[in-house]
C-alpha atoms as a printed R data frame, in Angstrom:
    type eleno elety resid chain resno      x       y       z
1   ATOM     1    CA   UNK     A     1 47.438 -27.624 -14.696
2   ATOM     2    CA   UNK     A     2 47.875 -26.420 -11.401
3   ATOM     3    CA   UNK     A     3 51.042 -26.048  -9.768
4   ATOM     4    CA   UNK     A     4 50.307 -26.848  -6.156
5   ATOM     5    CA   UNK     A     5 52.829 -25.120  -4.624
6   ATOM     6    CA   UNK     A     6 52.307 -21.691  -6.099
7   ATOM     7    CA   UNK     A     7 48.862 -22.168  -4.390
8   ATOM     8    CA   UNK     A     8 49.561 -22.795  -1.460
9   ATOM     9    CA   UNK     A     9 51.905 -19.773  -1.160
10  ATOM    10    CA   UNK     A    10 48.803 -17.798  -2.655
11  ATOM    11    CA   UNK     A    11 46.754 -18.984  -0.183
12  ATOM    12    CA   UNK     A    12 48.947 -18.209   2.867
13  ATOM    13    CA   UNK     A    13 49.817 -14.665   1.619
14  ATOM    14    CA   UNK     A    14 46.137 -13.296   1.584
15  ATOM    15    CA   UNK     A    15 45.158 -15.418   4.848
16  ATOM    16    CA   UNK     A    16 47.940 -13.519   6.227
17  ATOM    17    CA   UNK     A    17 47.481 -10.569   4.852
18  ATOM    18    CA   UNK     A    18 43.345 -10.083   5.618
19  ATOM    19    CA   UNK     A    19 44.528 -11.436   9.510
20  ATOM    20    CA   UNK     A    20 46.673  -8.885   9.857
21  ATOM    21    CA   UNK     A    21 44.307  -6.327   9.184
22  ATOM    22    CA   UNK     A    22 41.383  -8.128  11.592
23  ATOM    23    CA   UNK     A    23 39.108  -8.966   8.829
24  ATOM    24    CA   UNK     A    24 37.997 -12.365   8.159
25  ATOM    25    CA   UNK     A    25 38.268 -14.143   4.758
26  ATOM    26    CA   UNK     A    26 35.410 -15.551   3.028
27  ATOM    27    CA   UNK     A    27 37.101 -16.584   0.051
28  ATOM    28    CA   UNK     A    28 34.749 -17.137  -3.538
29  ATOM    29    CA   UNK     A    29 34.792 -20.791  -4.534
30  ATOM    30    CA   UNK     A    30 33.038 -20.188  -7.862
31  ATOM    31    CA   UNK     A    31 36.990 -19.136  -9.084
32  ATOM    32    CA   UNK     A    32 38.251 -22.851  -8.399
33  ATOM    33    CA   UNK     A    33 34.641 -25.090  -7.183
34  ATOM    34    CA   UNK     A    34 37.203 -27.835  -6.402
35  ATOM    35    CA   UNK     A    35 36.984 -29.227  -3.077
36  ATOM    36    CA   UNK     A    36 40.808 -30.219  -2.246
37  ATOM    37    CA   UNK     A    37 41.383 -26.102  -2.711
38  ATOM    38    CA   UNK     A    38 38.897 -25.442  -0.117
39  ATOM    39    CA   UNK     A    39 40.346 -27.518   2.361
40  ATOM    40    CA   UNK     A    40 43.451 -25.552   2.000
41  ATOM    41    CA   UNK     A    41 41.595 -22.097   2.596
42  ATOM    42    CA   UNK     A    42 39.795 -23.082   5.426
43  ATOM    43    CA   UNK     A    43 42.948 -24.717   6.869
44  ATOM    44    CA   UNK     A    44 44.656 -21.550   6.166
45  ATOM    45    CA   UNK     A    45 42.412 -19.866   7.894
46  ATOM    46    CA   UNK     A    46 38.932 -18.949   6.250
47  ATOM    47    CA   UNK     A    47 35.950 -18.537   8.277
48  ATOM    48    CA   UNK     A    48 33.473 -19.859   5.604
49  ATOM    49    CA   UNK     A    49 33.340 -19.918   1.716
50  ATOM    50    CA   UNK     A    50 31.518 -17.353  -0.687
51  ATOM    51    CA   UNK     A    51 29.655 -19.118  -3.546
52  ATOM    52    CA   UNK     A    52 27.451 -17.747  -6.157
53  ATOM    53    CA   UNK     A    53 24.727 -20.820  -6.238
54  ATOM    54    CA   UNK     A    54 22.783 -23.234  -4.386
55  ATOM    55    CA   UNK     A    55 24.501 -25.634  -6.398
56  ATOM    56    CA   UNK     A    56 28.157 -24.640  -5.943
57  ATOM    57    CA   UNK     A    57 26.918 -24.817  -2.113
58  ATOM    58    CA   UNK     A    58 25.991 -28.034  -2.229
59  ATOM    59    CA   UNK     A    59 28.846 -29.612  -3.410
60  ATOM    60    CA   UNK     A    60 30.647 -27.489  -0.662
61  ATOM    61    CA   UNK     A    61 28.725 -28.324   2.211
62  ATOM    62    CA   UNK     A    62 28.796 -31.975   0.952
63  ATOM    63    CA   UNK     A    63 33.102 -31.613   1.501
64  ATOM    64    CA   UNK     A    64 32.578 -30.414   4.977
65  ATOM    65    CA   UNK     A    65 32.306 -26.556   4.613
66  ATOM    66    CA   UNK     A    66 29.483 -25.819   7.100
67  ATOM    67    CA   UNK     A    67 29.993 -21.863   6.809
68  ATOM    68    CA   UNK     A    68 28.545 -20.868   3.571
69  ATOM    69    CA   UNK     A    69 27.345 -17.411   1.949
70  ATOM    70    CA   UNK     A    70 25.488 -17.681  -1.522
71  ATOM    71    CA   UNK     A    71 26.377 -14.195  -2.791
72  ATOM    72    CA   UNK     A    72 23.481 -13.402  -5.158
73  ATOM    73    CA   UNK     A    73 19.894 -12.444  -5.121
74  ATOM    74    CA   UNK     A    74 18.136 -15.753  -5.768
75  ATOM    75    CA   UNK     A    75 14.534 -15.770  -6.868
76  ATOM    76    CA   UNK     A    76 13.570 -19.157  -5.274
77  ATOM    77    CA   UNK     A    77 11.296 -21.507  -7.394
78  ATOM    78    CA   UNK     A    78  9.519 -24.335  -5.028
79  ATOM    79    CA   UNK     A    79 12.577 -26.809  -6.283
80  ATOM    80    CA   UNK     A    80 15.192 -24.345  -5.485
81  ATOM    81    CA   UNK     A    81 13.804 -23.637  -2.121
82  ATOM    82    CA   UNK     A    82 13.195 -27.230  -0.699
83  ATOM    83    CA   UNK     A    83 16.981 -27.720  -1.541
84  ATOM    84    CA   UNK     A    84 18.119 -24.116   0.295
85  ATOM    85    CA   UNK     A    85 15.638 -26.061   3.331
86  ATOM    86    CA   UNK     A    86 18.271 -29.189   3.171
87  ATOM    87    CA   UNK     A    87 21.209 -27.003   2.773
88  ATOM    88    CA   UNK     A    88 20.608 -25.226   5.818
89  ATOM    89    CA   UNK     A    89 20.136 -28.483   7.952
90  ATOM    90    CA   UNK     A    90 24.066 -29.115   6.967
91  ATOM    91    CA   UNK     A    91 25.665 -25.566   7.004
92  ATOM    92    CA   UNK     A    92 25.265 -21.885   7.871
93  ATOM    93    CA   UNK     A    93 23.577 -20.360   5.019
94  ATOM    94    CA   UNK     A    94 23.620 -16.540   4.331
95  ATOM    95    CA   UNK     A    95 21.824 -15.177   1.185
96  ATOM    96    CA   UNK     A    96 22.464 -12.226  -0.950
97  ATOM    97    CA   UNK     A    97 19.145  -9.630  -1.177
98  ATOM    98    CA   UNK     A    98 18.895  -6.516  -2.914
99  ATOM    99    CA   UNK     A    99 14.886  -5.746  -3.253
100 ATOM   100    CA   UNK     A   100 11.789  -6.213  -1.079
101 ATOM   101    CA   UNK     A   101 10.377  -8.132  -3.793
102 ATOM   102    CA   UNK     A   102 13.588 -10.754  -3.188
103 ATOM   103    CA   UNK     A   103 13.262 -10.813  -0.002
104 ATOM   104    CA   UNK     A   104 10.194 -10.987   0.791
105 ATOM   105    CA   UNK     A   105 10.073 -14.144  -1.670
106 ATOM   106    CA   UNK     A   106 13.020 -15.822  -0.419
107 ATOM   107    CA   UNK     A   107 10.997 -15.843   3.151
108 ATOM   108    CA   UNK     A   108  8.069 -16.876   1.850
109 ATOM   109    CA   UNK     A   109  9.645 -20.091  -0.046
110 ATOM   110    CA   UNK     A   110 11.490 -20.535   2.605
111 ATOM   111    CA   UNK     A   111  8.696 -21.166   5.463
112 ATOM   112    CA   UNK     A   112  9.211 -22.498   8.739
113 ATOM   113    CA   UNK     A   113 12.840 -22.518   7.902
114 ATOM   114    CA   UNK     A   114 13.192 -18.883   7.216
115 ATOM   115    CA   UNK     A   115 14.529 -18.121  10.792
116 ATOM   116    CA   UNK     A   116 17.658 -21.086   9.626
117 ATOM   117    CA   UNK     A   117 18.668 -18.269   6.633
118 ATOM   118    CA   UNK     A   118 20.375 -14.969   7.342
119 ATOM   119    CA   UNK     A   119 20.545 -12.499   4.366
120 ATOM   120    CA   UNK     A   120 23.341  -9.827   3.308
121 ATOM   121    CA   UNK     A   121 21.404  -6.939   1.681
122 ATOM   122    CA   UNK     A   122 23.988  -6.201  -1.621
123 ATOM   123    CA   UNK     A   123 25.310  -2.296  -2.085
124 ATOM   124    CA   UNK     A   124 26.013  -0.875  -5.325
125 ATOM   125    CA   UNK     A   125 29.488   0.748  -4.465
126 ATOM   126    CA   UNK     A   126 30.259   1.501  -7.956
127 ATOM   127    CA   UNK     A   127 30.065  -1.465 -10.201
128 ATOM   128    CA   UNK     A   128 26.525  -0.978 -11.480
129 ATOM   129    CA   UNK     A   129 25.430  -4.456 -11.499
130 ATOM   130    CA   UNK     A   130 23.162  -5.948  -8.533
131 ATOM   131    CA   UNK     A   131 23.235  -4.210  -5.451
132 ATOM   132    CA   UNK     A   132 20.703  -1.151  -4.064
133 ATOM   133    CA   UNK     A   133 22.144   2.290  -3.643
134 ATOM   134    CA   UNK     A   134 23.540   2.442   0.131
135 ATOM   135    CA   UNK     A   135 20.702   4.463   1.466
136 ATOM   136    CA   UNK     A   136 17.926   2.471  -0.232
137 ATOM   137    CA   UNK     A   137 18.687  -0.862   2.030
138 ATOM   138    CA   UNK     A   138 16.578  -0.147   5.297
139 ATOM   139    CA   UNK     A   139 13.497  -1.282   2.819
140 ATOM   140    CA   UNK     A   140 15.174  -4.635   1.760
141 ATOM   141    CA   UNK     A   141 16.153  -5.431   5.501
142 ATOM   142    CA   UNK     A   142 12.376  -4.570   6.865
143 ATOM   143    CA   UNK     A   143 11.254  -7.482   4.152
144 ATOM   144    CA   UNK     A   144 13.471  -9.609   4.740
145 ATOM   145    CA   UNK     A   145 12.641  -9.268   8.769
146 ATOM   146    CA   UNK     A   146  9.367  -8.914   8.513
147 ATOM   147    CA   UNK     A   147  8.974 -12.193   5.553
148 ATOM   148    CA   UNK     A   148 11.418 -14.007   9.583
149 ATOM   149    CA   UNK     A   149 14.701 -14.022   7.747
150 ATOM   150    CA   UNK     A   150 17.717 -12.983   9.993
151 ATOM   151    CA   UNK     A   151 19.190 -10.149   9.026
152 ATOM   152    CA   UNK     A   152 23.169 -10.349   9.424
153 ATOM   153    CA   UNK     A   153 24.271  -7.066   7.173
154 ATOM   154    CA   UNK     A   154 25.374  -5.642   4.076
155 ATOM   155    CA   UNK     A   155 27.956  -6.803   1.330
156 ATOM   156    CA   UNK     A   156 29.187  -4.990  -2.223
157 ATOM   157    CA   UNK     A   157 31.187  -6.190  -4.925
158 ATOM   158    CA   UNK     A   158 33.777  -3.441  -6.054
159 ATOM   159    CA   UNK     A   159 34.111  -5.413  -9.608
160 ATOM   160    CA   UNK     A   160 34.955  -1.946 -10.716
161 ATOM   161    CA   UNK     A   161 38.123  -2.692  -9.514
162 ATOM   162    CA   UNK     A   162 39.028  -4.970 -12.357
163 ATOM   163    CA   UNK     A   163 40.404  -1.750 -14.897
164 ATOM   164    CA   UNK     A   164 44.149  -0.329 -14.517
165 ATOM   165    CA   UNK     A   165 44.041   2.374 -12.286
166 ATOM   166    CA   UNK     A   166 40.814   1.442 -10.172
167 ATOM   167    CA   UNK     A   167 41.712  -0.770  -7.635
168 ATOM   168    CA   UNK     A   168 42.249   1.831  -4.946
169 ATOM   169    CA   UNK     A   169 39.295   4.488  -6.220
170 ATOM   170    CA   UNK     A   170 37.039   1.086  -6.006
171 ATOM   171    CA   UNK     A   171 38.333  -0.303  -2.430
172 ATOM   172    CA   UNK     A   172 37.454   3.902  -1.254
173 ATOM   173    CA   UNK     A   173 33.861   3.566  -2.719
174 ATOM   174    CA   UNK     A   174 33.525  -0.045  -1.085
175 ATOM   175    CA   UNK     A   175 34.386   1.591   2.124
176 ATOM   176    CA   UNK     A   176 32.567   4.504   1.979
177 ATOM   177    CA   UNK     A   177 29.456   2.754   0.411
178 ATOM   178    CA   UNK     A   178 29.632   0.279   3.584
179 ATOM   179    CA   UNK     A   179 29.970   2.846   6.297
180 ATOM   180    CA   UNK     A   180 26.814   4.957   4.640
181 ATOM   181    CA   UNK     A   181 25.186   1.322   3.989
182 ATOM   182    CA   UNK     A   182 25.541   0.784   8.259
183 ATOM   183    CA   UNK     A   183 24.380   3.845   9.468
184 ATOM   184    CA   UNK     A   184 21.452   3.468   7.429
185 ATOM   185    CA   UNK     A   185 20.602   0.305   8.805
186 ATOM   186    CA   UNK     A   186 21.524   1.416  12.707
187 ATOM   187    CA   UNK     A   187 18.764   3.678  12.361
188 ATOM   188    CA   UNK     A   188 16.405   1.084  11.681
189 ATOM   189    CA   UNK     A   189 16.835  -0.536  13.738
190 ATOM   190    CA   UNK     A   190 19.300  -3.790  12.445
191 ATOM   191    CA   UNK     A   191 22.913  -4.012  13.111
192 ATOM   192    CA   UNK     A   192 25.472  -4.360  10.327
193 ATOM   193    CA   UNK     A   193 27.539  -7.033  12.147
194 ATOM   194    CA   UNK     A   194 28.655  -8.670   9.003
195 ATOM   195    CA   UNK     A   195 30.103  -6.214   6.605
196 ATOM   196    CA   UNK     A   196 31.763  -7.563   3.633
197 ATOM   197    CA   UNK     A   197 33.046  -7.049   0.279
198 ATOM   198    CA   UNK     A   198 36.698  -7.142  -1.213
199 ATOM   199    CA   UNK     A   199 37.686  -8.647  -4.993
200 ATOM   200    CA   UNK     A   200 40.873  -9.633  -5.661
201 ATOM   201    CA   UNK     A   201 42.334  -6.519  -6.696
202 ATOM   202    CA   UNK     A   202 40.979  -4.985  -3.783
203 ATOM   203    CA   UNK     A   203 41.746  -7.409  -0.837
204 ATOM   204    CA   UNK     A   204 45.358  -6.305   0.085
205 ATOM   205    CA   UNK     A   205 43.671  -2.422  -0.007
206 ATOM   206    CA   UNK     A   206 40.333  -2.977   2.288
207 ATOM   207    CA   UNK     A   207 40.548  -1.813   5.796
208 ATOM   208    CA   UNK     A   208 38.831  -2.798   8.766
209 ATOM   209    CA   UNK     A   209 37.181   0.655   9.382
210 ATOM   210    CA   UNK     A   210 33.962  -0.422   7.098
211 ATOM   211    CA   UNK     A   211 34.551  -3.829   6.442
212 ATOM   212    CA   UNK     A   212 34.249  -7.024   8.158
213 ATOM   213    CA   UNK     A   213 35.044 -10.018   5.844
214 ATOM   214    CA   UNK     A   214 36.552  -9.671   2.303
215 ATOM   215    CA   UNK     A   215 35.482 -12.759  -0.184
216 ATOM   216    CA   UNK     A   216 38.568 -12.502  -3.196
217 ATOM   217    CA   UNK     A   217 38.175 -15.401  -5.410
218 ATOM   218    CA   UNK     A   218 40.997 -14.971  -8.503
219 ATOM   219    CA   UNK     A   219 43.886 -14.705  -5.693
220 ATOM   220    CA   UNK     A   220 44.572 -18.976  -5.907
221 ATOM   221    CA   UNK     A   221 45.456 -19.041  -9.233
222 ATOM   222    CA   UNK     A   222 45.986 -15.710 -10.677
223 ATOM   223    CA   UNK     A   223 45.224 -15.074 -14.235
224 ATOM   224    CA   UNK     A   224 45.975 -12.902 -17.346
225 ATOM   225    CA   UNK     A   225 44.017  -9.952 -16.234
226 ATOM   226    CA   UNK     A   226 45.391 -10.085 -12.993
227 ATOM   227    CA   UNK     A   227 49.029 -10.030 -13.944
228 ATOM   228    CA   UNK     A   228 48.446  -6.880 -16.661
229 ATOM   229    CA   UNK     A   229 46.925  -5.210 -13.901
230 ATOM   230    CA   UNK     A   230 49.854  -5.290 -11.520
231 ATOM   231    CA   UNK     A   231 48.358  -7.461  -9.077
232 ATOM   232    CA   UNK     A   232 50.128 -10.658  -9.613
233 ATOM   233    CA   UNK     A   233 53.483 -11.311 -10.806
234 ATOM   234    CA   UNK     A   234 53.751 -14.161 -13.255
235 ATOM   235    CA   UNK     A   235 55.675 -16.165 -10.167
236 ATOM   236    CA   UNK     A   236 52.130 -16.108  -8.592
237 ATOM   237    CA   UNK     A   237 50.624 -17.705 -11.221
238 ATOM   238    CA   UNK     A   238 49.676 -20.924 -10.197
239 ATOM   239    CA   UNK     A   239 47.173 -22.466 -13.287
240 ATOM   240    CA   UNK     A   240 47.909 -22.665 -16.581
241 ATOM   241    CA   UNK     A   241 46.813 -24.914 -19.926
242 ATOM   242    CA   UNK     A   242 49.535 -27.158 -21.369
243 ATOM   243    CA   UNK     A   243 48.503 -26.449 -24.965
244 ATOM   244    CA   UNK     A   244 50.500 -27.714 -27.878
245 ATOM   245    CA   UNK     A   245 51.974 -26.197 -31.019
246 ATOM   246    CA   UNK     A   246 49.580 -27.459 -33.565
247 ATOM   247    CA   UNK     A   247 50.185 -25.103 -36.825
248 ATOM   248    CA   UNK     A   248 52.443 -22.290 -38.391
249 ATOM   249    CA   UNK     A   249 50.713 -19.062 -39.598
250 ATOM   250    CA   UNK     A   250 52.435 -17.872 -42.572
251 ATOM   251    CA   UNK     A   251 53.971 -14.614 -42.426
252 ATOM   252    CA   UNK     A   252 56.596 -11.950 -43.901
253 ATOM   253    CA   UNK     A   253 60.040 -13.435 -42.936
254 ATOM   254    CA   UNK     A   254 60.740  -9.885 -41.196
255 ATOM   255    CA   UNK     A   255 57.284  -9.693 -39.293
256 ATOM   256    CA   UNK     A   256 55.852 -10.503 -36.411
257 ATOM   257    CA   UNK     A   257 54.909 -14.818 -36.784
258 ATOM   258    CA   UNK     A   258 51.963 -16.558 -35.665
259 ATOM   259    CA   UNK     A   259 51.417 -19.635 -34.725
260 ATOM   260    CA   UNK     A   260 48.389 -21.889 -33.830
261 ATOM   261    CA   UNK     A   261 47.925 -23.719 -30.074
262 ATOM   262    CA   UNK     A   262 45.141 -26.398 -29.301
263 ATOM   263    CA   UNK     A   263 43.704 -24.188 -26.882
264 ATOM   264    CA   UNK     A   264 40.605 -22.668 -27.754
265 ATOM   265    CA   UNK     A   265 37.607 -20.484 -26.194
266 ATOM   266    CA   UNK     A   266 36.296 -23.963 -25.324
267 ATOM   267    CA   UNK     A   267 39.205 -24.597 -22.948
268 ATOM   268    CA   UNK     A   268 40.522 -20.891 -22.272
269 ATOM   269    CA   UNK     A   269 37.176 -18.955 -21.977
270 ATOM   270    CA   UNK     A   270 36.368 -15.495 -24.428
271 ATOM   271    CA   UNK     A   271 36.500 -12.904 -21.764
272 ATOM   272    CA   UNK     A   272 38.259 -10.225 -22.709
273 ATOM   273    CA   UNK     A   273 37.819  -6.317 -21.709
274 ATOM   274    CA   UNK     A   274 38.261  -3.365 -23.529
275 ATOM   275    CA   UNK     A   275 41.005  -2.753 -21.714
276 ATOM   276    CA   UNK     A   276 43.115  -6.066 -21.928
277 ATOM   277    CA   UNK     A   277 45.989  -6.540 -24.343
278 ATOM   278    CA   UNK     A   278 45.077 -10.238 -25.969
279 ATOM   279    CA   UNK     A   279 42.757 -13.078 -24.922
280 ATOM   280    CA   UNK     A   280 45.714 -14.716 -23.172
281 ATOM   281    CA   UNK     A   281 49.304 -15.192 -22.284
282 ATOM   282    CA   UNK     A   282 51.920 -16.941 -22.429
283 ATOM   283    CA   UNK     A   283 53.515 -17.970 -19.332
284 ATOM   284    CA   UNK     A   284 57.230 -18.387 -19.958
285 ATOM   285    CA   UNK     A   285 57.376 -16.151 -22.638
286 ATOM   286    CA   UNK     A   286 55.935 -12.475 -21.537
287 ATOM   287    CA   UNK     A   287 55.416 -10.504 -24.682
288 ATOM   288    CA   UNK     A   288 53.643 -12.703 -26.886
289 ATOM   289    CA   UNK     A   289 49.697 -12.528 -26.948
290 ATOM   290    CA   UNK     A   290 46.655 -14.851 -27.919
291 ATOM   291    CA   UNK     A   291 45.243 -12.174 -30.671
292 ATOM   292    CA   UNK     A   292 42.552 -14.109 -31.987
293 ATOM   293    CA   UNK     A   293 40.063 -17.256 -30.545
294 ATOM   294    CA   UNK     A   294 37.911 -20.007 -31.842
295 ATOM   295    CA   UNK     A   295 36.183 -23.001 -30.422
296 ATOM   296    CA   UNK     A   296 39.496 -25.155 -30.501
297 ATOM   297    CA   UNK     A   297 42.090 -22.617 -32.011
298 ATOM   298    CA   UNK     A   298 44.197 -19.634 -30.434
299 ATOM   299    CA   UNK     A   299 46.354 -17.476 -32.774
300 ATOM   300    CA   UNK     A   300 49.029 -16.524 -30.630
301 ATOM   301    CA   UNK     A   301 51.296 -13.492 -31.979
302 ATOM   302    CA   UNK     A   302 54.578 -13.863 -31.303
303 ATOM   303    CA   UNK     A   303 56.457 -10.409 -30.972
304 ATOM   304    CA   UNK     A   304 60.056 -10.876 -32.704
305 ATOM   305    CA   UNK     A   305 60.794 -12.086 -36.060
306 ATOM   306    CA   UNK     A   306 62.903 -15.360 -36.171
307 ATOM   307    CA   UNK     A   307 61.989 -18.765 -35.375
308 ATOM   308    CA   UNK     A   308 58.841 -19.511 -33.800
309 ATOM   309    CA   UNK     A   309 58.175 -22.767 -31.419
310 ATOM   310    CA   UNK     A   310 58.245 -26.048 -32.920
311 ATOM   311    CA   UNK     A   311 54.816 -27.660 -34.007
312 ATOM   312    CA   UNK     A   312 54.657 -30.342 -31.532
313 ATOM   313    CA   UNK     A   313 56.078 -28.157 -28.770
314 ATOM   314    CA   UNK     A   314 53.901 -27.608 -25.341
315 ATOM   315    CA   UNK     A   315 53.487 -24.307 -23.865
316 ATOM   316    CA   UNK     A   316 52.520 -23.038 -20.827
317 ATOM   317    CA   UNK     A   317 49.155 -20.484 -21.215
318 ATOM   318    CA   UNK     A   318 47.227 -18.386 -19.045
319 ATOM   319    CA   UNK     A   319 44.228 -17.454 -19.570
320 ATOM   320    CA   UNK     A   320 42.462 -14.313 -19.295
321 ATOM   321    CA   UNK     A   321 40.046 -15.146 -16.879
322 ATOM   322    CA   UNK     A   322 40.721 -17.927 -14.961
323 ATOM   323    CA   UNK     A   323 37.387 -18.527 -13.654
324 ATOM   324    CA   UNK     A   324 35.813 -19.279 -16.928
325 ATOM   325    CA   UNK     A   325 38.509 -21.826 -17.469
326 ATOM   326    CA   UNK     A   326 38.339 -23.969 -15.165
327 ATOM   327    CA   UNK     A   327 34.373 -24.124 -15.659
328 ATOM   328    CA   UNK     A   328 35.053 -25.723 -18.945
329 ATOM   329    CA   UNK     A   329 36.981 -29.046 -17.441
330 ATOM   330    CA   UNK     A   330 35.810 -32.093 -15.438
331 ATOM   331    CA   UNK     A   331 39.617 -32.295 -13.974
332 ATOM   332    CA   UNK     A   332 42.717 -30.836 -13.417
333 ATOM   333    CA   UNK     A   333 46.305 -31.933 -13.205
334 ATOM   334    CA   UNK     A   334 48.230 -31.118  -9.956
335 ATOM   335    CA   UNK     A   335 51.868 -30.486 -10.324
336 ATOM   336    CA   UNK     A   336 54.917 -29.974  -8.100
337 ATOM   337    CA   UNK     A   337 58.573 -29.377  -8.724
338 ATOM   338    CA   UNK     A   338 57.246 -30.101 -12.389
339 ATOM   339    CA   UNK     A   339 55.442 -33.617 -11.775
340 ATOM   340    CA   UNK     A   340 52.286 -34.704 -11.744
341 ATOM   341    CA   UNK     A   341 51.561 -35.242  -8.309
342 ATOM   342    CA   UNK     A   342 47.703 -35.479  -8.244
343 ATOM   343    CA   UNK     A   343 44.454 -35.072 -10.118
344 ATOM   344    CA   UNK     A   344 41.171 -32.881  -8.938
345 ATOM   345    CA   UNK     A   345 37.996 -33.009 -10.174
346 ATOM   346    CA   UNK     A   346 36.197 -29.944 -10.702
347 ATOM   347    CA   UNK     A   347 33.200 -30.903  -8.073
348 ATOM   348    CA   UNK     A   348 31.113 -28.094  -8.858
349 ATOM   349    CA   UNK     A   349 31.476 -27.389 -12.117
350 ATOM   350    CA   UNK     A   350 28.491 -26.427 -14.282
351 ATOM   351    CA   UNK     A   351 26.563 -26.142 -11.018
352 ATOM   352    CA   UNK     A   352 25.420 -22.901 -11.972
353 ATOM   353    CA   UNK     A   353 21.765 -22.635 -10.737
């Protein structure tokens, strides 16, 4: 259930925010993959979308997005690469690289329409997952040149930012990682015109001395994580799962209660970090947690002793991470003023090669 204008207020915050430090925003589509969103950001503002397959890009470029960047080293099969070919007869494409062995692959599959592909070669500034160390990328550039690929610069992901206290620490290793990642390049020989990076925690803290573009995905909707890291408030939360009250937990009459919603890890998602206090919220009530998931039940724990909702009663939840969540549905419902107003389908979900 999306509350449409929450969303729109999201939106126009960070495209206001990222103008008014001269970047441009790329945001990631893989958070929502529903088409009637990305309308919004571009209209806000966005130069292009950030997806993280050929198939979320395609469903993109089919709405009208001609400006896409598919953020992840793909290893191109023959199928894969006839339908990057068609993609980039529609949009801009720019591909994620982080090895010579990528690279060099991704121009060879490519062919004769190598020169319609531009390539990002990914940094590791500090997250430890794809990426080459910052003064390892004049290697992955040279194959990507040399396999007649454009070269257009250098991107990181600073998921490290997703842990209480890291937000800042990670946005000053993006930036440093970025500058070191440039020079590197300068000296042979490419320029770094596109730099980009920038999560959601980190958006609102990159600067424009490194950094060209950021690409925050989370920022539409907001989510559980999110709001226990203190970088939404719960008013900014714009999705959430109308579950219902489907069972009473039995428990001391002076203890905590528990109670049972139809909202499951099939509808909610399982992520959950170390760091995170349950496996969801509850939006109008702030203190009680989702403790426990199955498939189709959540065990919420509800923090004072007295009567718990009603079985039959709807709540409003939010899950932990929102962009598992709304992978799991073919639609959502739009809501304003607290009526349904609309319905979206989920275009690109399950698109995930």
């Amino acid at each position: 259930m999306i509350d449409v204008d929450i969303l729109d207020r999201n939106i126009e915050r960070m495209a206001s925010a990222v103008r008014t430090r001269g970047l441009t925003l790329r945001p990631h589509a893989k958070t929502h993959k529903i088409p009637e969103i990305a309308a919004r950001q571009m209209a806000a503002g966005a130069a292009g979308l950030t997806v993280a397959t050929i198939g979320e890009a395609e469903v993109f470029a089919a709405a009208g997005v001609d400006d896409l960047f598919i953020a992840y080293p793909l290893w191109l099969s023959p199928q894969k690469a006839q339908r990057l070919r068609r993609l980039s007869q529609r949009a801009r494409i720019a591909v994620g690289v982080d090895s010579t062995e990528g690279a060099t692959r991704l121009g060879t599959a490519l062919g004769s329409a190598a020169g319609s592909v531009s390539v990002l070669v990914e940094v590791d500034s500090g997250h430890h997952r794809s990426g080459v160390h910052p003064e390892a990328v004049a290697p992955v550039a040279r194959a990507a040149a040399q396999s007649g690929l454009g070269v257009a610069g250098i991107f990181t992901f600073p998921g490290h930012s997703y842990a209480p206290g890291m937000p800042a620490e990670a946005a000053r290793q993006e930036q440093q990682a970025l500058n070191q990642a440039s020079e590197v390049l300068a000296a042979a020989g490419f320029e770094s015109s596109r730099r980009s990076g920038g999560s959601t925690p980190t958006a609102m803290l990159t600067g424009g001395s490194a950094a060209t573009e950021v690409r925050p995905g989370v920022y539409v909707f907001g989510d559980a994580q999110q709001l226990e890291l203190g970088r939404c408030a719960a008013e900014d939360i714009a999705l959430t799962v109308a579950a219902t009250v489907v069972s009473h937990h039995a428990t001391p009459a002076d203890g905590p209660g528990r109670f049972i919603i139809d909202a499951g890890s099939k509808i909610l998602g399982s992520d959950r970090p170390a760091w995170a206090s349950g496996l969801g919220r509850l939006l109008d009530y702030p203190d009680a947690r989702i403790s426990a998931l199955s498939e189709h039940h959540a065990t919420v724990e509800w923090p004072e002793p007295g009567t718990l909702p009603a079985i039959g009663e709807r709540l409003r939840v939010i899950p932990n991470h929102v962009c598992l969540a709304v992978n799991l549905v073919d639609d959502v419902a739009v809501v304003s003023g607290g009526a349904l107003v609309d319905r979206w389908s989920v275009a690109a979900r399950g698109k995930n090669k």
